[in-house]
N, C-alpha and C positions, 0 to 999 in steps of 0.2 A: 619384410612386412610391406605390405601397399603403403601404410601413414603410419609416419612415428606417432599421432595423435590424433584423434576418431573422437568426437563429441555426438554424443547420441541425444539430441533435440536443438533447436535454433534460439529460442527466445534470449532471455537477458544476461541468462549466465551461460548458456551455449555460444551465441555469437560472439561474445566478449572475452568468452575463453580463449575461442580460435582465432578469433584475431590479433590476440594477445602470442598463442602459440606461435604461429606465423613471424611475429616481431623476433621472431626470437630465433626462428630459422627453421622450425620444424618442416616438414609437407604433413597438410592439416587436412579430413574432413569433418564438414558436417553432415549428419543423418538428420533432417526432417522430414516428417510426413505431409505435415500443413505447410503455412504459413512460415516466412523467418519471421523472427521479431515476439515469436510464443503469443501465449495468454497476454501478457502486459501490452505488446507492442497491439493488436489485434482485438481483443475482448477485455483491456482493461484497464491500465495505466492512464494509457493515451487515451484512446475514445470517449472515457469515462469523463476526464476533463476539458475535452472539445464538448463536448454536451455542459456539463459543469461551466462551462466558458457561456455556454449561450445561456443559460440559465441567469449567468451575472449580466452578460446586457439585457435579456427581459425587465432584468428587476432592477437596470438605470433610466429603462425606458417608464417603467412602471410611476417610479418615483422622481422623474426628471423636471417637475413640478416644484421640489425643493431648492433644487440649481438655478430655477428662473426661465426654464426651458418648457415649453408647452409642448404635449406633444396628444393631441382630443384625442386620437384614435389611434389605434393599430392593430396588424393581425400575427397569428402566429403560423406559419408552414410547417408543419411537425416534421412533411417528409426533407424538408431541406433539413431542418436539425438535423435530421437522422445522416443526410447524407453528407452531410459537411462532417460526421465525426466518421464516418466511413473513408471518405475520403484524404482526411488525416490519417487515418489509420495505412490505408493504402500506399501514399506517398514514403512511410518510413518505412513501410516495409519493403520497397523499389529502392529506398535507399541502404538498408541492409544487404541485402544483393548487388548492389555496386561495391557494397567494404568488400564480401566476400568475393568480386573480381576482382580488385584491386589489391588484396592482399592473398590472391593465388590458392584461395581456400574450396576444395571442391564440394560442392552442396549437392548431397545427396537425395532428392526426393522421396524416397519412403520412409517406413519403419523398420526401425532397429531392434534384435534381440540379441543378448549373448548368447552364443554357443559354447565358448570359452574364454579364458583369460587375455586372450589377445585375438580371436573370430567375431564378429558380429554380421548374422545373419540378416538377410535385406528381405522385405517384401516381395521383391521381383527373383525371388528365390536363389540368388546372387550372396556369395559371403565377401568378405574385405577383413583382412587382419591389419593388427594395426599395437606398436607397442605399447602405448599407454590410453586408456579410453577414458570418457567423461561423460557420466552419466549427467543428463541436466532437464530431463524430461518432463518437470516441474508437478504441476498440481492442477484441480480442479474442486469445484463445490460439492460441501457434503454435504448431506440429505440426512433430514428426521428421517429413522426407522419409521415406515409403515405412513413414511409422507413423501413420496418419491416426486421428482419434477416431471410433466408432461409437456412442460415449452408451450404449454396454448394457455392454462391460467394457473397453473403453478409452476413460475419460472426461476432461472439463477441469472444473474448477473448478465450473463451472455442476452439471453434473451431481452431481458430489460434493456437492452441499449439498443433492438431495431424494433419495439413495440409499431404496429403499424396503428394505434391512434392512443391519447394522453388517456390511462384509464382515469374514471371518475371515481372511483374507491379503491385505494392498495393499501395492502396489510403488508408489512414488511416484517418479516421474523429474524431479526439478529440485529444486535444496534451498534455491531463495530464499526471502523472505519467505511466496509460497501455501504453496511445498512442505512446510516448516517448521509452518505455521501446520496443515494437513492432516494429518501426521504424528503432534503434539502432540493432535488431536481425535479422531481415531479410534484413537490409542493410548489415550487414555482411557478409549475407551467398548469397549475390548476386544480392537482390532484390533491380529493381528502386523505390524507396519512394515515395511518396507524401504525407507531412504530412500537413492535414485541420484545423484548428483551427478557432474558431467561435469570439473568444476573439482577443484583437489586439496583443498578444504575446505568444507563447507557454511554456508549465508548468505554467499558468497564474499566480495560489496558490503562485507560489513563488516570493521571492524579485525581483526587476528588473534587478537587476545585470548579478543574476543565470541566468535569461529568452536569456539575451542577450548575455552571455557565451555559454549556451548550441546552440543559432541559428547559431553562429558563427561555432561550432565544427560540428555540422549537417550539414551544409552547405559546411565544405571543404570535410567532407564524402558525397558529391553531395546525400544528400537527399534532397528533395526540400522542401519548407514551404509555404504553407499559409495562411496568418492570413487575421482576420476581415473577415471571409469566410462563407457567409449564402448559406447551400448545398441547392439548388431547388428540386433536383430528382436525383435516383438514378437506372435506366434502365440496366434491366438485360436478359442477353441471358442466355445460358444453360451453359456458360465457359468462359464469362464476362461482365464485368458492365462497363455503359459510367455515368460519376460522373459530373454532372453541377451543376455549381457554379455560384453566380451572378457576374455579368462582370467577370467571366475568361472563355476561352477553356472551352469546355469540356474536362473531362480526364477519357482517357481506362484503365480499370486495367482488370486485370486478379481475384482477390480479395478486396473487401472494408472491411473494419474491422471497425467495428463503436465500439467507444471506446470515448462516450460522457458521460460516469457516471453510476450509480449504485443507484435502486427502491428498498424499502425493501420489503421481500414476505410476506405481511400482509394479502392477499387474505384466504379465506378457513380456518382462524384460530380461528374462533367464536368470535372475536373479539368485532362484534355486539349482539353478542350475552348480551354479560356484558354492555356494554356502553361503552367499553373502547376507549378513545379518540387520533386519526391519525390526522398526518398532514401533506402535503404534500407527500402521501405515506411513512409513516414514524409513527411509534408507541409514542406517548408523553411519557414521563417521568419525576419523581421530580430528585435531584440531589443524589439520594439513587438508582435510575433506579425503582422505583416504577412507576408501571401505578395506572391507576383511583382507582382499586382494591390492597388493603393495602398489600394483600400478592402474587400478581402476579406481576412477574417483567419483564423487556426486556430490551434485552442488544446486544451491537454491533449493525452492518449495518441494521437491522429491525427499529432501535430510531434512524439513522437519519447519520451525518458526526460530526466524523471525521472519515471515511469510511474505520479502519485500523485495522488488527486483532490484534495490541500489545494493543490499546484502548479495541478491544470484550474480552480478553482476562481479563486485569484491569478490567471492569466494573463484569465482571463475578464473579471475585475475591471480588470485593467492595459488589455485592448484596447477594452473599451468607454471610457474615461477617454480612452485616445489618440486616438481616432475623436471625442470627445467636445472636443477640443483644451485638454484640460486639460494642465497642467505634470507630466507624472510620470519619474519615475527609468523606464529603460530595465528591461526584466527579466534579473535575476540567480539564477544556481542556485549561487553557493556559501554559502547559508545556509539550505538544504533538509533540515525535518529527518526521517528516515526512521521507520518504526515498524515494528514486528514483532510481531502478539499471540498468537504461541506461548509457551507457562508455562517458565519466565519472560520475561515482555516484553523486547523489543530497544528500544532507543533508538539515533541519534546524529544528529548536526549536526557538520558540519564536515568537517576534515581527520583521516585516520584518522595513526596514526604514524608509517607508513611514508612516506605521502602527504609529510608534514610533512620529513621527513628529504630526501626524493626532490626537494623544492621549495628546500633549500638551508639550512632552517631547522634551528638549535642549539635545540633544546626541553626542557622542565621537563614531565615524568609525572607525574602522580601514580594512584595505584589503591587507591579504598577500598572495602573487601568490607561487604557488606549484613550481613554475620554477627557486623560487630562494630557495628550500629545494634541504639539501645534499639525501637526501633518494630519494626523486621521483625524481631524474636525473639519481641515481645510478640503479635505476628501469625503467628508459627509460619511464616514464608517465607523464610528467610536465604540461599537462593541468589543468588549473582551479584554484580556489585561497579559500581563505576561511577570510568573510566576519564577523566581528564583531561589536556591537551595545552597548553601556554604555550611561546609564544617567548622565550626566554632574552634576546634584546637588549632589547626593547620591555614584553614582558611580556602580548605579546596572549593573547588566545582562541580559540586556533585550530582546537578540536576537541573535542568529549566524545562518548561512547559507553558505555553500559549494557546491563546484562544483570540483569533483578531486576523484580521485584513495583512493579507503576504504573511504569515506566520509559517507558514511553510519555506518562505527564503531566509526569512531572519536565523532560524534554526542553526546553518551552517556557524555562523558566528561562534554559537558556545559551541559545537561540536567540535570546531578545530580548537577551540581556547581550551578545553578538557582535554583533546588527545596533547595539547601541550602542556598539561597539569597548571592549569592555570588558576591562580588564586583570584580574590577579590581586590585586590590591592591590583591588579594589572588590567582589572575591567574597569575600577573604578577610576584610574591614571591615564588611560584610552580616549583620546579624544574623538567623542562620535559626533557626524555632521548633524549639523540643524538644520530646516527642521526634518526628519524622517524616523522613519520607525523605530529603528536602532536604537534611537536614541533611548528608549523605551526601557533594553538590557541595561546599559550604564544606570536610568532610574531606578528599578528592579533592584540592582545591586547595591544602588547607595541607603534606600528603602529596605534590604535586609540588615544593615547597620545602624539605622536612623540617621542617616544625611541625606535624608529625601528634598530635592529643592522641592520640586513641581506637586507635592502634595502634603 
């Protein structure tokens, strides 16, 4: 064989795969056509929160009034925004190609197809065999039937992050973490909102607490909402779209961003060629990420949700290990934790409450609001609260969920305390420093008991 192991795409769970493979002694490549670093690294992770980044010092500048800080005037450069999250983006990706010099990884520029269980065909009409392969070719946004994107006023994700000026009216059609994350950025930098949601709550994924937190904070930054919303059509001119919706107005935007989910790109990959078994657009796999074929595997957004590059990432890590015949635990998604970096950050991990109740579980709540932390007052952020879940017999950890300032960092905390089955009695004995956020879980948790000090 040319490679004991062949990864066919670069991003999250490709790079890490092969880098991982490499550690381990293999002779590794990668097949990319584009970019290393995939959609995350490139069109989403990253860029999305270098934009997201500039959007929070707008709105220090905006409010620097409250700090004591005058600030009469100021302007906005849209193209520097743009090109500071380009140029993030660029930098990691310059730094992905130094791991793969540095760890003797050959990176193949084109596209990959299987021919067979160990051939994969190259665009340069070149084959390379290889013992065991890794499908990692991820995903892309999917499109309302009979509402296709044109990239000029009906766009995806991609597109919204090099807009060449701040539209004045967007309709945003999906309220998950993009749509949210989209809504929260160009409401900053000017743009009237409308954000569509097809579900009866936006961030549905999440507890209902969070959903009803964030429509409140949305709402007094006059974005609009709305839910239970089945879009009919979406009619475009050469410089805007009229967006109807059953029983509402129509609504003019200047741009729609349709931000309904993510297909994996299992097209063109020989897939049929082997037998190997999809579902719903989405490659099958056992809990090792094995497909039908013993030594071909796929990992991240191509196999399916939880649609997250720290999951493409792990699984990349778990398939090379298995292939590797190392002893490892099977992959598990109930300790996945989720993130959200619209103002203010979403966190959670776990079970949400209803989930908890619905699984047969008698549970202990608790909810402590960010408004009564010394830190986030002395930081001028006091939105949001951070939600806790214990089971009443046992005393586990079954769930947290936030809404508030760094909730995206604080998350790890219950995430390692749950894969260490950790009860209430070990957060509540935990001593967390003063003043900061943290401290927040310890309240949360003695608030699901009633030994709440701070409220």
């Amino acid at each position: 064989m040319d490679y004991d192991v062949t990864i066919i795409g670069g991003g999250p769970g490709g790079y890490v795969a092969a880098i991982r493979a490499a550690q381990l002694g293999h002779k590794v490549a990668v097949v990319e056509e584009s970019h290393l670093g995939g959609i995350c690294l490139n069109w989403g992770c990253i860029p999305t929160k270098s934009l997201l980044y500039n959007a929070h010092v707008l709105d220090l500048v905006k409010n620097a009034k409250k700090y004591g800080i005058n600030i009469p005037s100021y302007t906005v450069d849209w193209k520097k925004v743009i090109k500071r999250s380009r140029d993030v983006s660029n930098r990691l990706s310059k730094g992905i190609e130094f791991l793969m010099k540095k760890n003797k990884i050959t990176y193949i520029p084109h596209r990959g197809m299987l021919i067979d269980k160990n051939t994969i065909g190259l665009s340069n009409k070149k084959n390379i065999s290889s013992k065991f392969i890794v499908i990692a070719t991820g995903g892309r946004p999917r499109q309302i039937p009979g509402i296709e994107f044109d990239s000029k006023v009906v766009i995806s994700s991609k597109e919204a992050m090099i807009l060449d000026k701040i539209p004045k009216n967007l309709v945003i059609i999906g309220a998950g973490a993009i749509g949210v994350e989209f809504a929260h950025l160009y409401s900053s930098f000017g743009s009237s909102v409308t954000l569509v949601e097809g579900l009866d709550r936006i961030v549905p994924n999440e507890d209902k607490d969070i959903s009803t937190e964030l429509e409140k904070i949305f709402k007094r930054k006059r974005i609009s909402i709305i839910t239970k919303a089945l879009v009919e059509k979406v009619k475009t001119t050469k410089a805007s779209a009229t967006v109807t919706i059953k029983g509402q107005k129509p609504i003019k935007a200047d741009k729609v961003l349709m931000a309904i989910g993510v297909q994996g790109n299992i097209e063109n990959l020989g897939l049929e060629n082997l037998s190997i078994s999809t579902d719903k657009g989405h490659i099958k796999v056992n809990e090792y990420m094995q497909t039908d074929i013993n030594n071909i595997y796929a990992i991240g957004d191509v196999c399916g949700p939880p649609l997250l590059a720290h999951v493409a990432s792990f699984e990349g890590t778990l398939a090379i290990e298995h292939l590797s015949g190392k002893d490892i635990e099977p992959m598990s998604y109930d300790n996945v934790p989720g993130c959200t970096y619209c103002e203010p950050e979403i966190a959670s991990v776990g079970l949400t409450e209803k989930q908890a109740i619905d699984q047969g579980y008698q549970v202990h709540v608790g909810t402590f609001p960010f408004s009564a932390l010394g830190k986030t007052l002395a930081e001028g952020s006091r939105d949001g609260f951070i939600k806790i879940i214990y089971d009443k017999k046992y005393g586990e950890l079954l769930g947290c969920h936030m809404i508030g300032k760094n909730a995206t960092n604080l998350i790890s905390e219950v995430s390692i305390a749950r894969k260490l089955e950790t009860t209430y009695h070990e957060i509540l004995k935990t001593i967390h420093p003063h003043p900061t956020l943290s401290e927040g879980v310890h309240e949360a948790t003695a608030a699901a008991l009633n030994e709440a000090i701070h409220i």
